[in-house]
Structures are given as structure tokens and as C-alpha cells.
C-alpha positions in Angstrom: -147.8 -25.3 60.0 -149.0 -21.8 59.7 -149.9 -20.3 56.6 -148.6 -17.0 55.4 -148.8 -14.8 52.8 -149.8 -17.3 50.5 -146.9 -20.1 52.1 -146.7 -22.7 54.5 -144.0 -21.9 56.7 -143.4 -24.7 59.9 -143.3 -23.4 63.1 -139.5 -24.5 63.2 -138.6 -22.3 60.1 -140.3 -19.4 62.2 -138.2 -20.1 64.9 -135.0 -19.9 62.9 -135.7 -16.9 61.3 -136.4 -14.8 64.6 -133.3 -16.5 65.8 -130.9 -14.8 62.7 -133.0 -12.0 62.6 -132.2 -11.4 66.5 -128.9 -12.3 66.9 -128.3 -10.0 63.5 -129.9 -7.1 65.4 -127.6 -8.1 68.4 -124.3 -7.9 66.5 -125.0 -4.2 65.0 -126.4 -3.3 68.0 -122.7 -3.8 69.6 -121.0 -2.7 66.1 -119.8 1.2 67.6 -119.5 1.9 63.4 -123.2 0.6 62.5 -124.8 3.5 60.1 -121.5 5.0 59.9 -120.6 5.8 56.3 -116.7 5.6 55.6 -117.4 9.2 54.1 -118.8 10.1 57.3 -115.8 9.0 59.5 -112.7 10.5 56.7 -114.7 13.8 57.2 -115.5 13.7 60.7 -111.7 12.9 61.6 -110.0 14.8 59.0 -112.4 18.2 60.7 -110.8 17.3 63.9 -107.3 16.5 63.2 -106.9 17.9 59.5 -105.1 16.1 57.2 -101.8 16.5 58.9 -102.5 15.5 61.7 -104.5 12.3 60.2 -100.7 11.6 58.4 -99.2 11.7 61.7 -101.7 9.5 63.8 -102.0 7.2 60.4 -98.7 6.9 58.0 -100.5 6.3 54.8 -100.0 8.4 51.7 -103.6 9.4 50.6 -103.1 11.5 53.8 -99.7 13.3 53.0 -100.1 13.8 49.3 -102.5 15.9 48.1 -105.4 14.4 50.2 -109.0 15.1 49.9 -111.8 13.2 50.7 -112.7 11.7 47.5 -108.8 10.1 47.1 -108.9 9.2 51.2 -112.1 7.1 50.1 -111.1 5.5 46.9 -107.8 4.3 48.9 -109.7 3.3 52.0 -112.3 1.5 50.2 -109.8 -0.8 48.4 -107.4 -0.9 51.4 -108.6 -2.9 54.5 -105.4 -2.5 56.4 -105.7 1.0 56.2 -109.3 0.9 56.7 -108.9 -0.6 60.0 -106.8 2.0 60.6 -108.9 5.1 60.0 -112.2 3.3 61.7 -110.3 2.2 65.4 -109.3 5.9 65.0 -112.9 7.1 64.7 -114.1 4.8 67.4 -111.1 5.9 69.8 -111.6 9.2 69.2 -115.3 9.6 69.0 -117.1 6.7 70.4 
């Protein structure tokens, strides 16, 4: 046993952590959208394809009807289809 900060932590407990802890690191690291804010990628694709062309590539309303960001996020965020949608488009079309 090994003591730390005040604990006794087994050397098999240690061993699991590093573990998660890696294979956590290992998944972001392969995650294209890690530290990507959805905010960041409806404004990065709506500068490059404004939002008519965002309606074309995507057929969902909060792009066709008075869009803006804020609406395009509120939609998105309790959408997951459509979420998938607009963040395989960023990775296609930026990564």
C-alpha cells in the first residue's frame, strides 16, 4: 500500500486509475470535435457556407427561418439528430 495525501491507496487501485485516466486521454485524443464548442462549429460553418447554404447541405428549419446563431444553438442543443448533422459537417469540411 502506498500512502497518499493523507489515504492508503493499493497499488492495484493506482493501476486502475492510470488505466481510465489513459484510455480517457486516448479517446479525446481521436475525438476530431474535442475542445470544439457547438457555438464554435454553427459559426465557423455558417462563415463558410452562410446560412443558405447551411439549409441546403442540412434541411432543418433553424437554418431556413430566421436563423441566427443563438436559435441554431438552442435547436441543436436539444436536437441530436440534427446535431450529428451539423458536427459530421464541420469535421468534413474542416477537419
Amino acid at each position: 500500500m502506498t500512502f497518499f495525501n493523507g489515504l492508503f491507496i493499493s497499488r492495484y487501485n493506482q493501476h486502475i486509475n492510470l488505466v481510465n485516466f489513459m484510455s480517457d486521454n486516448n479517446q479525446q485524443a481521436n475525438n476530431p470535435l474535442h475542445g470544439v464548442t457547438l457555438e464554435q462549429i454553427v459559426t465557423k460553418l455558417q462563415g463558410k457556407y452562410g446560412w443558405e447554404g447551411l439549409a441546403q447541405r442540412i434541411n432543418i428549419n433553424c437554418f431556413k427561418s430566421n436563423p441566427s446563431i443563438k436559435s441554431s444553438l438552442k435547436f441543436l442543443r436539444r436536437t441530436p439528430w440534427a446535431r450529428e448533422k451539423v458536427e459530421s459537417l464541420f469535421v468534413h469540411t474542416f477537419k
